[in-house]
C-alpha positions in Angstrom: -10.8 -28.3 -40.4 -11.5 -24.3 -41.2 -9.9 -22.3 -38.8 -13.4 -19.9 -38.5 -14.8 -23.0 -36.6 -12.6 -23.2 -34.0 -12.1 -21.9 -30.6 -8.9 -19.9 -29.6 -7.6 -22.8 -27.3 -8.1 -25.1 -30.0 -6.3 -22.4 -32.1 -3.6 -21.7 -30.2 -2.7 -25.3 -29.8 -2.3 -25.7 -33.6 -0.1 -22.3 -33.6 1.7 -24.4 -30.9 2.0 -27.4 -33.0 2.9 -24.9 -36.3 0.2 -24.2 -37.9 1.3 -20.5 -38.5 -2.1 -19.7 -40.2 -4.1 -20.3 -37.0 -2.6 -17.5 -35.2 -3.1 -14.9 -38.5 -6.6 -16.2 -37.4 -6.6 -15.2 -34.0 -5.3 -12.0 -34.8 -8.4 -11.4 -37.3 -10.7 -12.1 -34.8 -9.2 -9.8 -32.3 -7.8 -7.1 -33.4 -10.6 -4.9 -33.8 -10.8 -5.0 -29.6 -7.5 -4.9 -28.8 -6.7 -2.0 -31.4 -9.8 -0.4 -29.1 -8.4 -0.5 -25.9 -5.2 0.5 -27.4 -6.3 3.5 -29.0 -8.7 4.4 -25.3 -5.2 5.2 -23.7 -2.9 6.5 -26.3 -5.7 8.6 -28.4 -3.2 8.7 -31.7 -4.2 6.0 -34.6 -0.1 6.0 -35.3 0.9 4.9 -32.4 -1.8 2.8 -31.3 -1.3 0.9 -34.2 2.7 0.3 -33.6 1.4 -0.8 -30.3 -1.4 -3.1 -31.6 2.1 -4.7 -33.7 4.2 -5.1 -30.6 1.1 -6.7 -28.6 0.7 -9.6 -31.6 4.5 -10.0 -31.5 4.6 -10.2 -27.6 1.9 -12.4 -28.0 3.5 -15.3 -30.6 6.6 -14.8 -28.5 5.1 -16.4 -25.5 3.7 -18.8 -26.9 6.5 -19.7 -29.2 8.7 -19.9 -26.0 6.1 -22.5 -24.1 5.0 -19.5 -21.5 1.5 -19.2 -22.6 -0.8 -21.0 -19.9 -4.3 -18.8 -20.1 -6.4 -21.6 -21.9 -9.7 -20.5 -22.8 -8.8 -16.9 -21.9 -6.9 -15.5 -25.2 -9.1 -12.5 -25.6 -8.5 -10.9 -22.0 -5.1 -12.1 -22.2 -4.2 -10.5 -25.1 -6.1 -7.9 -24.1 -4.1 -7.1 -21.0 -1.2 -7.3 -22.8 -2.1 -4.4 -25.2 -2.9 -2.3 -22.2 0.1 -2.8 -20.2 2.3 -1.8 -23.4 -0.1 1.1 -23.6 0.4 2.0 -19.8 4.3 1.5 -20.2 4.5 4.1 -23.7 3.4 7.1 -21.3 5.6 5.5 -18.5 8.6 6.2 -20.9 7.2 8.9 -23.0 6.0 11.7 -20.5 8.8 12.4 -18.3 6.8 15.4 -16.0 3.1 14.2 -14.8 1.2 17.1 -14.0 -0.6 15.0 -10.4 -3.0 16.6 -8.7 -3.4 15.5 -5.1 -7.2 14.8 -3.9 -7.4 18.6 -2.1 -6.2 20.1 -6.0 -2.9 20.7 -4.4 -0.1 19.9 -7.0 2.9 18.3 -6.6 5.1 21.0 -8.0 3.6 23.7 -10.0 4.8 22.7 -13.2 4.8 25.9 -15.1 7.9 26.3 -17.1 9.7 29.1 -16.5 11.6 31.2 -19.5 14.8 30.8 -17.5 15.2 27.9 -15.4 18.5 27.9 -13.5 20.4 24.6 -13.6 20.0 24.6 -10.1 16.0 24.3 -10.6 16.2 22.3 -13.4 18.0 19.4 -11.6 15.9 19.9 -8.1 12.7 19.5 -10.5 14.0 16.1 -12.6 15.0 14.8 -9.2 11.9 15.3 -7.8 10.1 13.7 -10.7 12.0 10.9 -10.7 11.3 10.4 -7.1 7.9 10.8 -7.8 7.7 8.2 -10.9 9.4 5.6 -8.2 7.0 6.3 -6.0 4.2 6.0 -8.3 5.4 2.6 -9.1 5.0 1.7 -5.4 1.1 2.2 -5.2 -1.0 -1.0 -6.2 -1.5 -1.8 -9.4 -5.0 -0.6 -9.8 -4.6 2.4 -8.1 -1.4 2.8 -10.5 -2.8 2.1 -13.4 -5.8 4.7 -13.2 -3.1 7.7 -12.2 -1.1 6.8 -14.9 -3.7 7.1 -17.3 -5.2 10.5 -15.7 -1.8 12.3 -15.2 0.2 11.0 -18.2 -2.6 9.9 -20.8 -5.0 12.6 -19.6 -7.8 10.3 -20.2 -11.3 11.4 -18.8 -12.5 9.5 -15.8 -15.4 8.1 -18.7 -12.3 7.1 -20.7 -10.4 5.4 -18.0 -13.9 3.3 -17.2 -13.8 2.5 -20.2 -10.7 1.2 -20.7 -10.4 -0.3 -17.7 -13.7 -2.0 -17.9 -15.5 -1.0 -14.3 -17.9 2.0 -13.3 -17.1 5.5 -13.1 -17.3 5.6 -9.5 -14.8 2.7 -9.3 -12.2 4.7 -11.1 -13.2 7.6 -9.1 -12.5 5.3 -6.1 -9.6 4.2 -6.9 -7.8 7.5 -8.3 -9.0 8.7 -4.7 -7.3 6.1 -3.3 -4.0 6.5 -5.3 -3.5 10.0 -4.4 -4.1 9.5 -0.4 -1.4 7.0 -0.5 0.9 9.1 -2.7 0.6 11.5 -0.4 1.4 9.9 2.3 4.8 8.9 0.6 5.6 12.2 -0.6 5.0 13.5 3.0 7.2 10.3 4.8 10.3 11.1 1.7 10.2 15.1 2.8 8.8 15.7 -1.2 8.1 18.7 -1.7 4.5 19.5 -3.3 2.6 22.9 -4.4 0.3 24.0 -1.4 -0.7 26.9 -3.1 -1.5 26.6 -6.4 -5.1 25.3 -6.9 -6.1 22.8 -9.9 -8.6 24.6 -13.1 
């Protein structure tokens, strides 16, 4: 049977049952889209496409190891899977998010300073660490769009795009974000900017 016929269940079951050209199939098929979605978030062709690697290699791992279970669904699956890794690279990789709360106030100015004292220095990682924890608190959807604003600095267009609704629901939902990270900041005592006002 030629592998172009078939649908990704069927070829994911023969991947499954060792048909290693099946999956070289799958990844044909796809990776045009996910090297897309990739490259929406991380805006760099070199790194999108050691991420587009990873997501194929997360990929056969789970199924390999039996935890595959979206039948029928291999495109958003996969999918998702590119766009988590994509999230998680500026999760590691930008260490100081420059947020802007919903009223432009900022939560630290982040201006560098020619001499920092090590006093300042350490008050300011501990505070961003705080703040990355706290970010991870919000729901995921409302974590997800900050993430890509503050540490992908994707355009609200971009993050639509990406994320597959309307420009008002990413609107909505950045809006959202920043209320309830407020909220935290203000119940841990964090200390945020009240003067300086965003470009």
């Amino acid at each position: 049977m030629k592998h172009v016929t078939l649908s990704d269940s069927q070829l994911v079951t023969l991947y499954k049952n060792g048909d290693d050209k099946s999956f070289e199939h799958l990844v044909h098929r796809h990776k045009s889209k996910v090297f897309t979605t990739i490259l929406l978030i991380v805006k760099d062709i070199y790194i999108a496409e050691d991420l587009l690697q990873e997501t194929f290699i997360k990929a056969i791992n789970t199924i390999k190891t039996g935890r595959y279970n979206e039948e029928g669904k291999f495109l958003p699956w996969i999918v998702r899977i590119a766009h988590n890794l994509a999230i998680d690279f500026f999760r590691r990789e930008k260490r100081y998010p420059n947020v802007v709360l919903e009223d432009n106030m900022r939560i630290l100015n982040t201006l560098d300073f020619a001499e920092e004292s090590a006093e300042t220095a350490q008050i300011r990682q501990e505070t961003f660490s705080k703040l990355r924890s706290l970010i991870q608190k919000l729901p995921e959807k409302q974590k997800e769009v900050l993430i890509m604003r503050h540490y992908a600095e994707m355009s609200f267009q971009e993050i639509a795009d990406a994320t597959q609704v309307s420009v008002n629901t990413a609107l909505g939902r950045m809006r959202y974000a920043l209320i309830n990270l407020r909220k935290q900041l203000n119940k841990h005592n964090i200390q945020y900017d009240k003067v300086f006002q965003a470009k």
